[in-house]
C-alpha positions, 0 to 999 in steps of 0.5 A: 538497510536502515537509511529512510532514503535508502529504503525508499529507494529499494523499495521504488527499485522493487516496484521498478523490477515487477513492472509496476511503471511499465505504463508510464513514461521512465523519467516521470517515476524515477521520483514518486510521492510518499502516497503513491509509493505506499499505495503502490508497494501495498497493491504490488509487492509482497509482505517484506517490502511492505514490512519495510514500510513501516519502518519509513512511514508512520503506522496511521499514514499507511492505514490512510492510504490503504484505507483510500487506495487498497480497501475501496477495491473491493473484491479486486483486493479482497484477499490481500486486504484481509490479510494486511487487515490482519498482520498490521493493524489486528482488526479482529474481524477484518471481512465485516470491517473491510465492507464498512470501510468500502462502504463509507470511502465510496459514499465520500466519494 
């Protein structure tokens, strides 16, 4: 599986598979955004399909949208954000990071 299409593909497939939709009318997400599909492989799948993220998307567009979409959920996420924090962007100390981070989107906001 090399094709950006082709992965894209599975990876919409896979969320299809967990019933990440399953709130949603079937015709509105055979066809989802580059964000929303970052977005949800991050929150719902496990670490080779968001492996293959990075093979699809650039390094910096992915950290943006777990940094808008995944990190300001706090303790919901906070496990998973450690580790992504971790094995793909080698922030050395990921717990202090993930609260400045939370911080500062939520203020944004």
């Amino acid at each position: 599986m090399g094709n950006r299409d082709e992965i894209k593909s599975h990876l919409l497939a896979k969320l299809h598979e967990e019933n990440v939709f399953w709130s949603f009318d079937k015709s509105s997400c055979q066809k989802i955004s580059d964000w929303n599909l970052i977005k949800y492989v991050l929150i719902y799948l496990d670490l080779p399909e968001i492996d293959l993220l990075f093979k699809v998307f650039p390094r910096r567009k992915i950290k943006r949208v777990w940094l808008h979409e995944a990190v300001v959920q706090g303790n919901y996420l906070r496990n998973m954000n450690i580790c992504i924090a971790n094995l793909y962007f080698d922030i050395k100390h990921p717990v202090q990071y993930l609260k400045r981070m939370e911080t500062y989107y939520l203020n944004r906001a």
